[in-house]
MARDRENDREN-166815 format. One record per atom (N, C-alpha, C): residue in one letter; z, x, y. Coordinates in steps of 0.1 Angstrom, whole numbers, plus 2048, in hexadecimal, padded with zeros to 3 digits. Each point is the difference from the previous one (the first is absolute). Layout:
<zafis>
AZXY;...
</zafis>
This chain:
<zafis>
X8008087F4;X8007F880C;X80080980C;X7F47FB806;X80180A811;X80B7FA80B;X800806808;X80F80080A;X7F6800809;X8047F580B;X7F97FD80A;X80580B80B;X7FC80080F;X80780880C;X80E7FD7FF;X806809808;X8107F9804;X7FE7F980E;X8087F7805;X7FC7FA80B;X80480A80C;X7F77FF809;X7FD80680E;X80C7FC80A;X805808808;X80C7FF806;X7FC7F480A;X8067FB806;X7FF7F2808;X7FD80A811;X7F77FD806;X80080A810;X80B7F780B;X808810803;X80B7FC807;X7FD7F980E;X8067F4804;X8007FB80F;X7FD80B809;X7F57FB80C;X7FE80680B;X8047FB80D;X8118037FE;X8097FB80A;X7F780580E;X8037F4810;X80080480B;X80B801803;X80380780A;X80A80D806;X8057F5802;X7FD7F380E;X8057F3806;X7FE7F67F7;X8008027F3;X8017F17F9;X80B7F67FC;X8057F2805;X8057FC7FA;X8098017F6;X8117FC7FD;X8028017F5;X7FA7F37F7;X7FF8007F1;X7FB7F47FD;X80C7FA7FD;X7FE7F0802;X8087FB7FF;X8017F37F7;X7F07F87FF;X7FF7FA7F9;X7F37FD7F7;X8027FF7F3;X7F87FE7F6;X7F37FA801;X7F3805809;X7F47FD801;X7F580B7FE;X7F67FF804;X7F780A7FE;X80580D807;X7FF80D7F8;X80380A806;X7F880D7F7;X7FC80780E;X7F58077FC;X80681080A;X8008097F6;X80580D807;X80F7FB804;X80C7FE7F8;X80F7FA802;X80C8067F9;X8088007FF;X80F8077FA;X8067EE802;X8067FD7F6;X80E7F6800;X80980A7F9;X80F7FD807;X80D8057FD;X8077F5802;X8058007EF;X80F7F8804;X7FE7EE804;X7F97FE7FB;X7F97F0805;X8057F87F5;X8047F7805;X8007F37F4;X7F67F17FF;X7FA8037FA;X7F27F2804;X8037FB7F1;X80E7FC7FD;X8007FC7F0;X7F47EE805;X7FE7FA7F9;X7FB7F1800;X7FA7FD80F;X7F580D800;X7F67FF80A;X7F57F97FE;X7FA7F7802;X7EF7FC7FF;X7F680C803;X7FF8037FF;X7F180B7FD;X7F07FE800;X7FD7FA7FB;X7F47FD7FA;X7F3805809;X7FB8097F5;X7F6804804;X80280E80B;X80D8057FD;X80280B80A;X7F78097FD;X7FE80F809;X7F88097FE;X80880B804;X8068097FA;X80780A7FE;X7F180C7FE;X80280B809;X7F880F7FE;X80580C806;X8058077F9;X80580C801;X8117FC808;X8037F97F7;X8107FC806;X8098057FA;X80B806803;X8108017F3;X8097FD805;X8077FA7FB;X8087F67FB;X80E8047FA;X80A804807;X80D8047FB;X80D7F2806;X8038077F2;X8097F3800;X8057F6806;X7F37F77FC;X7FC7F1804;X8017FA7F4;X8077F5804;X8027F77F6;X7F57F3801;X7FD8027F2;X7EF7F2800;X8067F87F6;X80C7FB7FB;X8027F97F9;X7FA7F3803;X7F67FA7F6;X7FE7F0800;X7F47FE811;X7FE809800;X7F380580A;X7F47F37FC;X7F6800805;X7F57F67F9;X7F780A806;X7F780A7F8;X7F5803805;X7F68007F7;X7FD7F37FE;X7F37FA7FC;X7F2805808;X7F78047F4;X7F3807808;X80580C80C;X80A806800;X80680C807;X7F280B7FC;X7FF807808;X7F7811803;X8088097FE;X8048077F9;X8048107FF;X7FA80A7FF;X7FD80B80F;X7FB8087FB;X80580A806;X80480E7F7;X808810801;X80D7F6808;X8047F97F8;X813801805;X80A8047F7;X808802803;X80F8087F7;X80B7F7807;X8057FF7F3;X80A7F97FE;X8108087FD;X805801807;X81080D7FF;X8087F6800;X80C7FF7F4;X80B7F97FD;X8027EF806;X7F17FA7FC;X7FF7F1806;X8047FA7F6;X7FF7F5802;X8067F87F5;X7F57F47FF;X7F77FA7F8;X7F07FC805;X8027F67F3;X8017F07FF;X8067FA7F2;X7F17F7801;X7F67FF7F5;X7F27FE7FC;X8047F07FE;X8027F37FE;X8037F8800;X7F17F87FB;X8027F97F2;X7EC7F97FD;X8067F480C;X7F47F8802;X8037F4805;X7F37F77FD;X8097F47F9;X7F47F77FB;X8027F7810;X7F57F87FF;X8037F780A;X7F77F37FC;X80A7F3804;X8037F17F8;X7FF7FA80E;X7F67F3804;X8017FB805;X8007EE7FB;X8057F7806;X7FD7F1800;X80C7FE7ED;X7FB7FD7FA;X8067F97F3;X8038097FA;X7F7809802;X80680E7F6;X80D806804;X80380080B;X80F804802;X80E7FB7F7;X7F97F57FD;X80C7F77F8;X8008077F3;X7F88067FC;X80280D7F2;X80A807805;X7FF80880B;X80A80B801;X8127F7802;X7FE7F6806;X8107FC7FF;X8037F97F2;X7F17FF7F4;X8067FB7F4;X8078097F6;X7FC80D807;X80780D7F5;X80F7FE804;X8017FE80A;X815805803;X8007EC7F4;X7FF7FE802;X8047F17F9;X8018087EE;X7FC8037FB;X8018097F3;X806807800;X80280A809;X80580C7FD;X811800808;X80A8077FC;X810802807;X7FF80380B;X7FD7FF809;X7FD80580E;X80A7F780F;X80A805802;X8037F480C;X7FA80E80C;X7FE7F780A;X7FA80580F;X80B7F9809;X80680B803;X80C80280B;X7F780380F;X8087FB80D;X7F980580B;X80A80C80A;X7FA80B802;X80580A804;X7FA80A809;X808808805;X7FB80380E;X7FC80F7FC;X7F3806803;X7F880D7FB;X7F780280A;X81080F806;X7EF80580C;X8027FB80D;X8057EF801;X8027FA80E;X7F87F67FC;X7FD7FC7F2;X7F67F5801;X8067F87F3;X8007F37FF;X8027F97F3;X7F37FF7F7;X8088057F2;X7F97FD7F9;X8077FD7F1;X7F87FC7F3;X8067F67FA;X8048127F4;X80C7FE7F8;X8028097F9;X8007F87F2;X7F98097F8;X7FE7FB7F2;X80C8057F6;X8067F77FD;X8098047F8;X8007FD7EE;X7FC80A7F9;X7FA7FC7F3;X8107FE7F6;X7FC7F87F5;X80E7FD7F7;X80D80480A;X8037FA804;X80E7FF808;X7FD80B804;X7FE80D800;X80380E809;X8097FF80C;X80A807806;X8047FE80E;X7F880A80A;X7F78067F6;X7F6808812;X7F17FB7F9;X7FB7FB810;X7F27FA7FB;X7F880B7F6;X7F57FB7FC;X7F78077FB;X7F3805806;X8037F880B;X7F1802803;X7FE7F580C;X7F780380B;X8057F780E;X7F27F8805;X8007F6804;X7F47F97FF;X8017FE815;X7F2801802;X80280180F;X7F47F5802;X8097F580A;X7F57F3808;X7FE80180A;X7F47FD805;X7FC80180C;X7FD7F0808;X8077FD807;X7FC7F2804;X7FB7FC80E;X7FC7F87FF;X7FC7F6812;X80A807808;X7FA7FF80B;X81280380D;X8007F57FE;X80D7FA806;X8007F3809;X80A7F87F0;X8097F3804;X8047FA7FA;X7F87FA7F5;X8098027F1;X7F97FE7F4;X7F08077FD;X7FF809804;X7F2808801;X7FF8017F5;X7F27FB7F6;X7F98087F1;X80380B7FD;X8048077F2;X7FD8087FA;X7ED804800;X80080A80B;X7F18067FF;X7FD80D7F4;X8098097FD;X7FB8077F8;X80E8047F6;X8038047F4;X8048047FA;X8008107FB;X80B804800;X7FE8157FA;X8087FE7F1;X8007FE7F8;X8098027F7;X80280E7FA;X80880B802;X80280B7FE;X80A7FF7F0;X7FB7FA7F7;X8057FF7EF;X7FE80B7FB;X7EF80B802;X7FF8087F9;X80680A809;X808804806;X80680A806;X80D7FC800;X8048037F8;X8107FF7FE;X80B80B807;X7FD80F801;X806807807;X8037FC811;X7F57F8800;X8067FB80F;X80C7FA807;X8027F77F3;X80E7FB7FD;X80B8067FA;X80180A7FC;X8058087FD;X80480A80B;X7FD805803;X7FF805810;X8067FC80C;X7F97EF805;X8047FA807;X80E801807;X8057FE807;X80B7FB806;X7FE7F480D;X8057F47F6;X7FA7F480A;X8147F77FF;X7FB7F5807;X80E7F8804;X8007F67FD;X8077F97FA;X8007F47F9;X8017F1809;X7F77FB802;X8007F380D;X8097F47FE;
</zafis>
């Protein structure tokens, strides 16, 4: 079996002298982030080139159709999350699984923001944290759903407040 190249080093940012610090999570081209936290940013479609990235936290990030190119990543923390997406009647599938399965959903405070904690077979620390997004305004729709089930170290990790 032949051995392909080794991969090519990523080309380092070509910082300006007067540039900006960065600050938040958008296209950036020739940039340094330090120390940033953009955990459960929307993203989509970002374009990263020749950027690095030290210890920035991307936990639960959404960069769907994201651009990477020559960036480094130094002690981030970056959690890949699949995401199916259900609209109209099909949604009622996803609330038919907790109906089967030991699961109670507690509401609890993560971050500065409410969200529902999954608690599997009685456990007293969730398993895993489900995040809603709804209408502003009184009685506002559930618009989108994150269910974070296959990342269980998150909850593990966590330190949230019981509402």
């Amino acid at each position: 079996m032949a051995a392909g190249k080794p991969p090519k080093s990523p080309y380092p940012p070509d910082l300006d002298e007067d540039a900006e610090p960065v600050t938040e999570l958008e296209d950036l081209d020739d940039a340094v982030a330090d120390g940033l936290d953009w955990a459960n940013r929307q993203a989509r479609r970002v374009f990263l080139r020749r950027a690095e990235l030290r210890r920035c936290r991307l936990t639960g990030a959404e960069l769907a159709e994201a651009r990477l190119e020559d960036v480094t990543f130094d002690d981030c923390r970056l959690d890949l999350v699949s995401k199916s997406q259900r609209r109209g009647k099909e949604v009622g599938g996803y609330f038919a699984r907790y109906q089967k399965e030991d699961v109670s959903l507690r509401l609890v405070r993560l971050e500065g923001q409410l969200v529902l904690a999954a608690h599997v077979g009685g456990a007293e620390r969730p398993s895993y944290f489900i995040l809603l997004t709804c209408e502003s305004g009184d009685g506002g729709q559930v618009t989108a759903i994150r269910d974070f089930r296959y990342v269980p170290y998150m909850a593990a990790e966590a330190e949230f407040e019981r509402v």
